[in-house]
C-alpha positions as CSV (number, residue, x, y, z in Angstrom):
1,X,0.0,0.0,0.0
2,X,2.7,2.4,0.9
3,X,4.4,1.7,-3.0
4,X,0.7,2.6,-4.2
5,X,0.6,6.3,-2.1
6,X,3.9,6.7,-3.5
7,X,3.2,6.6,-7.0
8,X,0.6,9.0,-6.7
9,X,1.9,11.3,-5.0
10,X,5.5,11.4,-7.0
11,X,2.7,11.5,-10.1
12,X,1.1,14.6,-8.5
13,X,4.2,16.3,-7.5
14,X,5.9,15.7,-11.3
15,X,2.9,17.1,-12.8
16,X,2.9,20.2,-11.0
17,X,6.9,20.6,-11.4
18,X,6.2,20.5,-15.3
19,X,3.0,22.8,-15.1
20,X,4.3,25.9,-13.5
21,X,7.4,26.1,-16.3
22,X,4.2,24.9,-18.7
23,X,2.5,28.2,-17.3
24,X,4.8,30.7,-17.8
25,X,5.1,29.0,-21.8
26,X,1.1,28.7,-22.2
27,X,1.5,32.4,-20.8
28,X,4.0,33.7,-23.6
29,X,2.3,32.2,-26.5
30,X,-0.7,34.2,-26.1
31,X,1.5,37.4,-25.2
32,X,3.0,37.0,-28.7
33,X,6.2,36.8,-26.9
34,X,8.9,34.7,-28.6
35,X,9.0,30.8,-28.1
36,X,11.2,28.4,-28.7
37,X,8.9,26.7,-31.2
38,X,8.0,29.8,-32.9
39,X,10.6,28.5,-36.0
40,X,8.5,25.3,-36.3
41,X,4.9,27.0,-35.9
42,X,5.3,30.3,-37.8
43,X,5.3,29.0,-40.9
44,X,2.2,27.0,-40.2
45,X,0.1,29.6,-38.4
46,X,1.0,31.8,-42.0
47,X,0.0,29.0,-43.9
48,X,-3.9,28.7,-42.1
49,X,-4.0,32.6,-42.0
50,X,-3.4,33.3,-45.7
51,X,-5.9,29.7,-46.7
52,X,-8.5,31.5,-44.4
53,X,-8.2,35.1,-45.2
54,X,-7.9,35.2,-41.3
55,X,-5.8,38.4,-40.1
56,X,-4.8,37.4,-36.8
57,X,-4.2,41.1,-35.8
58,X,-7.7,42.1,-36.3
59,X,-8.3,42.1,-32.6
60,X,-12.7,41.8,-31.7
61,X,-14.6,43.0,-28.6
62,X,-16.3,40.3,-26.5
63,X,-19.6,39.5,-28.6
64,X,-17.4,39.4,-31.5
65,X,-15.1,36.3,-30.0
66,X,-18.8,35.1,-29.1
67,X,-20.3,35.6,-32.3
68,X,-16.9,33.2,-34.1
69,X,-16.9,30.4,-30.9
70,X,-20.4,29.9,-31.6
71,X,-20.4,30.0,-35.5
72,X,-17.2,27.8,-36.1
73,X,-18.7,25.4,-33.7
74,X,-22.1,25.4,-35.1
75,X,-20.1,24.4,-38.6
76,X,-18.5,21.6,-36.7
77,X,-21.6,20.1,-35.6
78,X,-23.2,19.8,-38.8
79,X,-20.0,18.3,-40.9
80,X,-20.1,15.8,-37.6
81,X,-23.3,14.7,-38.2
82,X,-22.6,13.7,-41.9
83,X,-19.9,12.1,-40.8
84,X,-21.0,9.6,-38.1
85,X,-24.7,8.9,-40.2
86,X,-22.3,7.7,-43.3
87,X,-19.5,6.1,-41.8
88,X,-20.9,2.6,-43.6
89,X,-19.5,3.9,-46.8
90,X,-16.8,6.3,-46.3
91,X,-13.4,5.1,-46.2
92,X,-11.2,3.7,-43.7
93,X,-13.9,0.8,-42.2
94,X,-12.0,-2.3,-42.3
95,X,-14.2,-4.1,-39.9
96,X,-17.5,-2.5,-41.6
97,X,-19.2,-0.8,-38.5
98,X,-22.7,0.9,-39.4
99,X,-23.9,4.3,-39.7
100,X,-25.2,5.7,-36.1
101,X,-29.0,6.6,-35.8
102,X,-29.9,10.0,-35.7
103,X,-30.6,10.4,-32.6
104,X,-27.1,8.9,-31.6
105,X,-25.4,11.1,-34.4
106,X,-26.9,13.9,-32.5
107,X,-25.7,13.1,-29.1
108,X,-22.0,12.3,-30.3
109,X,-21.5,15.1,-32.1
110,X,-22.9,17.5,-29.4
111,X,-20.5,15.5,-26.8
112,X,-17.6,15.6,-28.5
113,X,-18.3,19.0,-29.7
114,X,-18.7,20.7,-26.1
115,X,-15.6,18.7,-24.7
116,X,-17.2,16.0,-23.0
117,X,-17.0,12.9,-24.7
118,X,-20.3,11.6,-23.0
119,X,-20.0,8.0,-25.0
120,X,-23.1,5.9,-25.4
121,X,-21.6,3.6,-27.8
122,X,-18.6,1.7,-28.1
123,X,-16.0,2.2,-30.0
124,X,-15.0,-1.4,-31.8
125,X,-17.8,-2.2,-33.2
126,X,-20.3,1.5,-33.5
127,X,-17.4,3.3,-35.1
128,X,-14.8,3.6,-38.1
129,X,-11.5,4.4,-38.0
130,X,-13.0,7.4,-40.1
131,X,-15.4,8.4,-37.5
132,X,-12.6,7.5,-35.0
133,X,-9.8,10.8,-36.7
134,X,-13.3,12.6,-36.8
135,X,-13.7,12.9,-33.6
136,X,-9.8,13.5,-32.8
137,X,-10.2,16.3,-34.9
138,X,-13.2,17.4,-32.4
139,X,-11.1,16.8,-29.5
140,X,-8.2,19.1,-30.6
141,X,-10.9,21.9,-31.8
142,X,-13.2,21.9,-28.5
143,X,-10.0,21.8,-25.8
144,X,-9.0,24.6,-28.0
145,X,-12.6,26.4,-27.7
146,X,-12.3,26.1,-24.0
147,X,-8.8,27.8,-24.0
148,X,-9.4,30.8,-26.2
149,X,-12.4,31.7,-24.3
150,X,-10.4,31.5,-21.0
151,X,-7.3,34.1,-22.9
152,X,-10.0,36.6,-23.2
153,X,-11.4,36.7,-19.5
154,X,-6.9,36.4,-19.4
155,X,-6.9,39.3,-21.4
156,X,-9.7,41.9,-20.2
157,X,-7.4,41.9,-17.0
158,X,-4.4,42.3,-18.1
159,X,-5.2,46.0,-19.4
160,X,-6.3,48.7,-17.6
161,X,-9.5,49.8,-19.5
162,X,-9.7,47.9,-23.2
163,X,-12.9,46.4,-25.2
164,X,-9.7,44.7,-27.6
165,X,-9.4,41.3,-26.6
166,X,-7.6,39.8,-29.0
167,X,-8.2,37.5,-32.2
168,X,-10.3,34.4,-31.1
169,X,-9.2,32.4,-34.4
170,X,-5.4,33.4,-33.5
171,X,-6.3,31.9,-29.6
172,X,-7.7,28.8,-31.0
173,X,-5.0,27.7,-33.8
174,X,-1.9,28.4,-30.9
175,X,-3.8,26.2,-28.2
176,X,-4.0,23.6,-31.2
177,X,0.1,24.1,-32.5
178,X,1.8,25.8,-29.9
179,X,0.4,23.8,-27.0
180,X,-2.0,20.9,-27.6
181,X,-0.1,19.2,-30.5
182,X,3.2,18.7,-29.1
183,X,2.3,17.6,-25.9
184,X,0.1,15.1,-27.9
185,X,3.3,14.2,-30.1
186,X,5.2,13.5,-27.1
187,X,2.8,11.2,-25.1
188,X,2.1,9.5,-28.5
189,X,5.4,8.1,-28.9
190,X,5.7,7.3,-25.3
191,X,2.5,5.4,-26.2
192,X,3.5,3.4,-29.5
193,X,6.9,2.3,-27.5
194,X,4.6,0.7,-24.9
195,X,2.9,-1.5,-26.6
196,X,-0.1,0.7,-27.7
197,X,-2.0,-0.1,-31.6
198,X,-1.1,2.7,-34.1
199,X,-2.8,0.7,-37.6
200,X,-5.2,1.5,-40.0
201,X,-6.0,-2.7,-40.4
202,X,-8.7,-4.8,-39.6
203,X,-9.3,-6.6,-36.3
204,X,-6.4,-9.0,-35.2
205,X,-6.7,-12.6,-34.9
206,X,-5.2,-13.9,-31.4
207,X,-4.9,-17.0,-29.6
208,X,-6.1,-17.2,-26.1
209,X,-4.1,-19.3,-23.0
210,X,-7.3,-21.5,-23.7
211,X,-6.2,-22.4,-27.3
212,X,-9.0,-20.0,-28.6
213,X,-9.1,-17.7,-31.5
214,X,-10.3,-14.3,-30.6
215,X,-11.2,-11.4,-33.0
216,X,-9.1,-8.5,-31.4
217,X,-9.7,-4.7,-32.2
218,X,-7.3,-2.7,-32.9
219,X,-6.7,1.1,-35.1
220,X,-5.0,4.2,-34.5
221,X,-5.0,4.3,-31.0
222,X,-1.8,5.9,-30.2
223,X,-3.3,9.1,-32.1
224,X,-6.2,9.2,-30.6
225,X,-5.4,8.7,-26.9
226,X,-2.9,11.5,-26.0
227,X,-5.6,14.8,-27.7
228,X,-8.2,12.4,-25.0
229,X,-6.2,13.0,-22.2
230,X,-4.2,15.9,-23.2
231,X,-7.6,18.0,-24.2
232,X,-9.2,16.8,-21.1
233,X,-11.8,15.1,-23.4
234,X,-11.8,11.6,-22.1
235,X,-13.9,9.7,-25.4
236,X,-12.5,6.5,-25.2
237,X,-10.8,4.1,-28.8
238,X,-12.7,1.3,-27.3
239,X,-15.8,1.0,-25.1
240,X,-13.9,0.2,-21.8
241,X,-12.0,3.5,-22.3
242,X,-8.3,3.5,-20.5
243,X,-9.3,0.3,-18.4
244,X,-9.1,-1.2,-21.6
245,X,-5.1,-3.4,-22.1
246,X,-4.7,-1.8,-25.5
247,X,-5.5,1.7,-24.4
248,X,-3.5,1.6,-21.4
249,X,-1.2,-1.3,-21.0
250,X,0.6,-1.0,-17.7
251,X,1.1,1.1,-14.9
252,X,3.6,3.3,-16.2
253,X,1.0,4.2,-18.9
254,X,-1.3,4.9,-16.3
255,X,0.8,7.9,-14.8
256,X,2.0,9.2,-18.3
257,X,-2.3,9.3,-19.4
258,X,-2.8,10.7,-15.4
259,X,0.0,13.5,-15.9
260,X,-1.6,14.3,-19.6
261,X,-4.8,14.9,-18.0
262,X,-3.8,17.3,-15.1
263,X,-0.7,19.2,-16.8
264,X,-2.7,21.8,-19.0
265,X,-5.6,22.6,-16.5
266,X,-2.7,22.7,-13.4
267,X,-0.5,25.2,-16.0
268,X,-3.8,27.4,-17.1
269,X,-3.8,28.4,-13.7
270,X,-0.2,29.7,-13.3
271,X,-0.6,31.0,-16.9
272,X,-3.1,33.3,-15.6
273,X,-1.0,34.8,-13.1
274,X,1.9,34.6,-15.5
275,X,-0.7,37.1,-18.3
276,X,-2.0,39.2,-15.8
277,X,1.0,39.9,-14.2
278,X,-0.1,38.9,-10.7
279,X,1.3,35.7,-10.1
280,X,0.5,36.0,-6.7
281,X,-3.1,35.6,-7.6
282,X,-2.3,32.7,-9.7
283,X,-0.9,31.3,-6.9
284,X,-3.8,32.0,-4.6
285,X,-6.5,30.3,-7.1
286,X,-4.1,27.2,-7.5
287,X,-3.8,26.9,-3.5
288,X,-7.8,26.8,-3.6
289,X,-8.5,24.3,-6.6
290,X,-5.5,22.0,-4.9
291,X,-7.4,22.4,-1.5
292,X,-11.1,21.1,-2.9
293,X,-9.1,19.0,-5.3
294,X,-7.3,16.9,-2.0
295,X,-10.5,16.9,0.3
296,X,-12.2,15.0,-2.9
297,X,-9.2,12.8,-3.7
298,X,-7.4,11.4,-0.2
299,X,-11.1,10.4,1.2
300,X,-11.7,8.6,-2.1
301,X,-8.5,6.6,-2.1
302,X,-8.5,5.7,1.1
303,X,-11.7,4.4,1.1
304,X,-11.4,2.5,-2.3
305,X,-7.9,1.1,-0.6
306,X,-10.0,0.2,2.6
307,X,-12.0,-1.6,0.7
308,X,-16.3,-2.8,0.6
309,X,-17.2,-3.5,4.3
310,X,-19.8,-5.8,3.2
311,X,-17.6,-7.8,1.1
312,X,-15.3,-8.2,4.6
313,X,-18.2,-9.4,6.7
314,X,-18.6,-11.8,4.3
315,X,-15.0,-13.2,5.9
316,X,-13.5,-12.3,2.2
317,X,-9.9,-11.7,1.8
318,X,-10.0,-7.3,1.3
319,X,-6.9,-7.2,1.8
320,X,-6.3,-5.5,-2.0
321,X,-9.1,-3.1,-1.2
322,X,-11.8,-2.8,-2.8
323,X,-11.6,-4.3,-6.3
324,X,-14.5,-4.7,-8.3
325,X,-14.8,-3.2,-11.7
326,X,-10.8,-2.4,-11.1
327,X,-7.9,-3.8,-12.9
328,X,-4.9,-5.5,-11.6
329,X,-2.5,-3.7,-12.4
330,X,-3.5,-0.7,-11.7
331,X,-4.6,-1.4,-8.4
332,X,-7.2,0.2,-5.9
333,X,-5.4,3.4,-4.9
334,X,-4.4,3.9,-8.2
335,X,-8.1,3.8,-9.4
336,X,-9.0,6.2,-6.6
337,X,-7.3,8.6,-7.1
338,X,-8.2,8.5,-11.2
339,X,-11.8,8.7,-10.8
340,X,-11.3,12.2,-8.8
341,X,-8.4,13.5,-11.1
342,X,-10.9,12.5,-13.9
343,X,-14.0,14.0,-13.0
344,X,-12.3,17.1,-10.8
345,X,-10.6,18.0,-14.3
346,X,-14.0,17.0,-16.7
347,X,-12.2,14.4,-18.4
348,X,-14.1,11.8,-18.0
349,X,-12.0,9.0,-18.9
350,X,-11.6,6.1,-16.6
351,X,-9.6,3.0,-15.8
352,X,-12.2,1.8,-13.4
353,X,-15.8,1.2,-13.4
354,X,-17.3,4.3,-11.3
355,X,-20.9,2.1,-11.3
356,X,-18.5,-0.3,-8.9
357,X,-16.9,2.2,-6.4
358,X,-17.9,2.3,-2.9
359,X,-21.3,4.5,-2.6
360,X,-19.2,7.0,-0.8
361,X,-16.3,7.2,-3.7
362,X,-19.5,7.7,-6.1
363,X,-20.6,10.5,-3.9
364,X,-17.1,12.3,-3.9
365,X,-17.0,12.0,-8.0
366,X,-20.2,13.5,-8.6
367,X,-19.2,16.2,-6.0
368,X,-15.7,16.9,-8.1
369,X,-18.4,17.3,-11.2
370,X,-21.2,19.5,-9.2
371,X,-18.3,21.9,-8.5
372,X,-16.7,22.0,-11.4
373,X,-13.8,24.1,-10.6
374,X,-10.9,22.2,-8.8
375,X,-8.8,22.9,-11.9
376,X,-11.5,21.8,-14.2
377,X,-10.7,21.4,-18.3
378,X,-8.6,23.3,-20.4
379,X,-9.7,26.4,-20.1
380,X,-12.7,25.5,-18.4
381,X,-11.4,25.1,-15.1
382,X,-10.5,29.4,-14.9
383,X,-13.9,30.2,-16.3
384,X,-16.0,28.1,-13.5
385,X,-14.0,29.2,-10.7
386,X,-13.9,32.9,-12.3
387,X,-17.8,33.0,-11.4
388,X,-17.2,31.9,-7.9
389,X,-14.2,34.8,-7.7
390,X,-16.8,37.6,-8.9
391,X,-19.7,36.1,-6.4
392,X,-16.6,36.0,-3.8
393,X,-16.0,39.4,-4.6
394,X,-19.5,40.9,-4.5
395,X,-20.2,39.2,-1.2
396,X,-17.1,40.7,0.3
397,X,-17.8,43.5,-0.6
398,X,-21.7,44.2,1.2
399,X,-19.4,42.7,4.0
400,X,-17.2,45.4,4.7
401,X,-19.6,48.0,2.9
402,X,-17.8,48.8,0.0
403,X,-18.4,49.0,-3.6
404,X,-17.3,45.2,-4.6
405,X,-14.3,45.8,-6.9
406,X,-12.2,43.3,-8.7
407,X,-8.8,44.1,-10.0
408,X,-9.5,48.0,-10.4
409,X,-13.3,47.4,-11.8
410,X,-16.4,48.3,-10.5
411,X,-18.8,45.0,-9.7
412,X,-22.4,46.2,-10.6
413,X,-26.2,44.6,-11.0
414,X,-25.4,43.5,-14.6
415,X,-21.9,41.4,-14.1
416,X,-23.8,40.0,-10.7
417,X,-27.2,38.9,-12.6
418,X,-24.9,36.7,-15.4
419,X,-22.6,35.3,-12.3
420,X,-25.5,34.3,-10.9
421,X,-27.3,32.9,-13.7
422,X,-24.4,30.7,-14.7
423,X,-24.2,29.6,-11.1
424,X,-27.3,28.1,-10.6
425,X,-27.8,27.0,-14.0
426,X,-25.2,24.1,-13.5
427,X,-27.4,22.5,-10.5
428,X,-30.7,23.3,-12.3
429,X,-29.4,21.5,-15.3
430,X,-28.3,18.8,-12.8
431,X,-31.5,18.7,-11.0
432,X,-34.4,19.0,-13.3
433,X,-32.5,16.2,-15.8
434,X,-32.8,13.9,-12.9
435,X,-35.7,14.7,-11.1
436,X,-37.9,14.2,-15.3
437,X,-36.1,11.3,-15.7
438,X,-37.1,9.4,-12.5
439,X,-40.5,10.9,-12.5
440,X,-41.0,9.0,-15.5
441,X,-39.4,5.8,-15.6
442,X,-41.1,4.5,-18.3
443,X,-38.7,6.6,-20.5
444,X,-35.9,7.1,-18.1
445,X,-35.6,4.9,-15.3
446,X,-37.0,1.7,-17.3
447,X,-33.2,1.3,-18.2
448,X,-31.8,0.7,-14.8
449,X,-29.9,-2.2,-14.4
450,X,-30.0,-1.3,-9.9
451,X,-32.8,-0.5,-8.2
452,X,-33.3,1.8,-5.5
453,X,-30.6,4.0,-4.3
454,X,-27.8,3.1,-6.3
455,X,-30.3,3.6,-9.6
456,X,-30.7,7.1,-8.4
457,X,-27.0,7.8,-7.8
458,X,-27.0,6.3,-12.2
459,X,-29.2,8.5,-13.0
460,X,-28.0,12.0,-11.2
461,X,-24.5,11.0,-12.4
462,X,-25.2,11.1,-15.9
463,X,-27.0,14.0,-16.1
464,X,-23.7,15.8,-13.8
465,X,-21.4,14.2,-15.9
466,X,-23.5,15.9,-19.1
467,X,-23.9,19.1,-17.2
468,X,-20.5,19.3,-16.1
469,X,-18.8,18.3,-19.8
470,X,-17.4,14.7,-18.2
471,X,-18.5,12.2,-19.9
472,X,-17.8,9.2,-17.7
473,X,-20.6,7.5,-16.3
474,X,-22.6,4.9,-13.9
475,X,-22.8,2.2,-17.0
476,X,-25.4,0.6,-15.1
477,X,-27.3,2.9,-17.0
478,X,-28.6,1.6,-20.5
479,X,-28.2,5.2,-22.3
480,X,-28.1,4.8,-25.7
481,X,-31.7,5.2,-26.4
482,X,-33.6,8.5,-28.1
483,X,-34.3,9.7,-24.1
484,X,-31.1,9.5,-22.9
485,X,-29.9,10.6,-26.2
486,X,-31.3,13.6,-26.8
487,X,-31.7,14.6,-23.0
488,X,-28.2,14.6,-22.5
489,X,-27.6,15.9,-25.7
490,X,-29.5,19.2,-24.5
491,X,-27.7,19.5,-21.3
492,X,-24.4,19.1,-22.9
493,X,-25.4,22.2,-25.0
494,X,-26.6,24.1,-22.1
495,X,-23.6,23.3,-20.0
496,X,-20.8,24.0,-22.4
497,X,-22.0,27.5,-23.8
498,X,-23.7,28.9,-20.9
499,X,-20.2,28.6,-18.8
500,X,-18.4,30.3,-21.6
501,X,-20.9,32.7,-22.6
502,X,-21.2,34.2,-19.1
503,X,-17.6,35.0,-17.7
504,X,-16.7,36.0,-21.4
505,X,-19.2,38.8,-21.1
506,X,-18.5,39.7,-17.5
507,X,-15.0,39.9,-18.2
508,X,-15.7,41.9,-21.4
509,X,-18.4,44.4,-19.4
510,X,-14.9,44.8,-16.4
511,X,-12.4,45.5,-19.1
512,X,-14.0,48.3,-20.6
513,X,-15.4,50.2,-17.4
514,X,-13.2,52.6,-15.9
515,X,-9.7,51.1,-14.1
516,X,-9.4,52.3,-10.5
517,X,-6.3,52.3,-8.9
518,X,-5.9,50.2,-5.8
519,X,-6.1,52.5,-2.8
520,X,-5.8,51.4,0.9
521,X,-9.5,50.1,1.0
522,X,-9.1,47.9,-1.9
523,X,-10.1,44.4,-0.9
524,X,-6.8,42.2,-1.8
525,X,-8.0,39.3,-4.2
526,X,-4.3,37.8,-4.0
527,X,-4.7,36.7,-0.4
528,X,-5.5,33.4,1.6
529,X,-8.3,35.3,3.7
530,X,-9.8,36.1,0.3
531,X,-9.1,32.6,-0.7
532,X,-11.0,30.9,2.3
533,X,-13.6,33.4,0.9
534,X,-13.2,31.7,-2.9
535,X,-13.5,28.1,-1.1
536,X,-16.4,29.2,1.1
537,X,-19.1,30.1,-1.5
538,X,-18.2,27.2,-3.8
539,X,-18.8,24.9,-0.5
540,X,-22.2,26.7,0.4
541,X,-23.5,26.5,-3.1
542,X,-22.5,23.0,-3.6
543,X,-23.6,22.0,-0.5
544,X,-27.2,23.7,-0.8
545,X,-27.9,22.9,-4.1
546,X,-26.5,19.0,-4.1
547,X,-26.7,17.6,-1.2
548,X,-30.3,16.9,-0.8
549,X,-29.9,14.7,-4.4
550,X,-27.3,13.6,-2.9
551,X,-28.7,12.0,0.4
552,X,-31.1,10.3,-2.0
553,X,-28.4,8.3,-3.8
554,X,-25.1,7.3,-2.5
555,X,-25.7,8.4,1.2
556,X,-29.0,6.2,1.6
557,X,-26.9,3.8,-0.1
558,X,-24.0,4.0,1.9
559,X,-26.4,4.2,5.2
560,X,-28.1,1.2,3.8
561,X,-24.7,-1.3,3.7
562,X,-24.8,-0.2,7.6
């Protein structure tokens, strides 16, 4: 057990050695400041501008980076469509898969699209490798999205008073070549060397230590598993996603996929201080999202490592803690601690079945999900917790009776009414998903494979894991129906736009108001008091808005065991 803590913590404290140097880069190439890979990427940036007619210099207000997120991704959504409804006869289909339904067309593209990588097929046998580069190419372009709508809220505060915030086409194509590509390059070939399928053939024929012959899927997996990881997407090559042997062969694979999925969202955050020239503050929101991130993570392991009570009143050996739906070698701490650094960041990949974790371990997951701002996704993880900064702020504020101000601008009714809107539109999302779903189980619940509690705790994961851009999930759920479909096709919508359409606009409404210099009145944002503050409001509205649902599902459950 000790050799188990020990590889997650050296995997934690590598990852955040290589994030804050990561940081200061991510910080740079979105200053414009020279790089070290400006001689490779130059060339190709000119290339995609002059193709486009883009002029990367043309530099748009808020609703104008609104206006092109929203337009290039509505393109996006319908070349997706024709893509996964004709994979049958498009090339690159050596094992002939068929053309998705509409309705599941619809729900992949819309996943995949918004960053999630909510799955409800599998990948061998309801996909091409067509389909398959597809939706690599969505996985690069939506990790991307996420970043260049964080480099505005980046850039409204690193002026004084400015409605120029940049060129959201020139923020998008460096998160793709400057950042996201050769990290992917580099886990790639650390993937191909152990082991992992990089082919455009058919399915393999093996022999088993029975003596039988086995059909074996295989495809360009090393390509498509470091942009999951790396983009905090999470949409697994095959339908067991990284518990899978192919898509994650040993333990040292394990830590390399682990360290791709916490390096970008850890280095955002330093990045931010890095832009804004306030690394202290960077600091301060790191200390935070590491804070909720640990009370989430060391309960979960230990109680995974600790093993199912029930199972040792049964007088079974639980000595290897608690191992159902777990691999081997991987290991129960190991497994822990993924399914928090998977759903704290909204990647959603797993090497573990979630549906078999302790009811308290499924508690603490949906929890990392329902907050949604312990480092979060690339990109995503500034613009959640920027909404609990501002309500931080504004709260602050009527507490010492000042105007609320953040970093020299004026907090008014208008930035407070979005905060607010975005804030309780994650648990209404959340809520009202769950609470039509098991009001009508003829449509809803009528998939359950567990009745009772842990059915509840299925069916308020999958709607937080839509809502929250996850995409991992309670697979005792039969989802891939047109209800579950279409459902969680809306919420993905709702929760990917409304979280970048609200702290784009606040931060556009700050940048162009009036700076005013800090005087000695001026409530410090950089400090740990303020901090506690940060950590306090996303406690009180998680708390009030979740744990009722909550006490339903993996509580009763875990009261029920008793």
């Amino acid at each position: 057990m000790n050799t188990e803590i020990l590889g997650i913590v050296a995997m934690f404290l590598i990852t955040l050695l290589l994030a804050i140097p990561l940081g200061k880069y991510i910080a740079k190439v979105y200053s414009n400041e020279k790089t070290f890979l400006d001689p490779v990427f130059n060339p190709i940036e000119r290339f995609f501008y002059k193709f486009s007619g883009i002029d990367p210099d043309h530099e748009m207000n808020w609703k104008q980076h609104l206006v092109a997120l929203l337009t290039i991704n509505l393109l996006w959504f319908f070349m997706s469509i024709l893509v996964l409804m004709n994979m049958s006869w498009l090339p690159l289909n050596p094992d002939g898969n068929p053309d998705m339904s509409p309705d599941l067309a619809f729900n992949t593209t819309i996943s995949f699209l918004v960053n999630c990588n909510l799955q409800h097929y599998s990948g061998e046998t309801g996909m091409s490798y067509f389909g398959q580069i597809w939706l690599m190419f969505l996985q690069f372009v939506s990790a991307a999205t996420g970043m260049a709508a964080s480099i505005v809220v980046f850039k409204a505060f690193r002026e004084k008073t400015t409605e120029k915030l940049g060129n959201f086409y020139d923020y998008l194509l460096k998160s793709i070549t400057r950042i996201l590509l050769p990290i992917s390059l580099i886990i790639g070939a650390v993937m191909v060397f152990e082991g992992m399928p990089m082919t455009f053939n058919g399915k393999d024929k093996m022999i088993t230590l029975e003596g039988k012959t086995v059909d074996v899927s295989t495809g360009p997996v090393a390509a498509f598993i470091p942009i999951k990881h790396v983009g905090t997407n999470g949409g697994g090559f095959f339908g067991a996603n990284s518990a899978h042997p192919l898509e994650n062969p040993n333990y040292f694979t394990n830590m390399v996929e682990m360290f791709a999925q916490l390096v970008i969202p850890m280095a955002m955050v330093f990045a931010f201080g890095h832009f804004i020239r306030r690394k202290k503050f960077g600091y301060m929101i790191f200390g935070v999202m590491t804070i909720g991130f640990l009370l989430l993570a060391v309960p979960t392991i230990t109680m995974e490592m600790n093993g199912n009570p029930t199972i040792s009143q049964m007088g079974i050996d639980n000595s290897l803690g608690s191992m159902e739906g777990k691999e081997i070698r991987f290991g129960a701490a190991a497994s822990g601690f993924w399914s928090i650094v998977t759903t704290v960041i909204s990647t959603g990949s797993i090497n573990s079945m979630h549906d078999s974790a302790v009811p308290l371990s499924g508690m603490t997951q949906m929890l990392a999900m329902m907050v949604n701002a312990f480092y979060g996704g690339d990109g995503a993880g500034i613009l959640n917790i920027f909404i609990y900064i501002i309500l931080a702020v504004f709260i602050s504020g009527l507490m010492v009776g000042r105007t609320p101000e953040f970093m020299g601008r004026k907090i008014e009714a208008r930035e407070m009414k979005i905060a607010m809107i975005v804030a309780l539109f994650h648990p209404f999302l959340i809520l009202v998903g769950a609470a039509v779903a098991t009001a009508f189980p003829e449509v809803g619940a009528s998939t359950l494979n567990n009745p009772g509690f842990h059915g509840f705790s299925e069916i308020l994961y999958e709607y937080t894991s839509s809502a929250a851009n996850n995409g991992s999930g309670f697979e005792g759920l039969g989802d891939n129906n047109m209800f579950w479909n279409i459902s969680t096709g809306i919420v993905l919508i709702l929760g990917r736009f409304i979280p970048i359409i609200g702290p784009v606009a606040i931060a556009g409404l700050l940048a162009k108001k009036k700076y005013i210099p800090e005087g000695e009145g001026t409530l410090k944002t950089d400090t740990s008091t303020f901090g506690i503050m940060i950590f306090a409001v996303i406690a009180i509205i998680a708390a009030l808005s979740f744990f009722p649902a909550l006490a339903l599902g993996p509580i009763a459950e875990y009261f029920s065991m008793k």
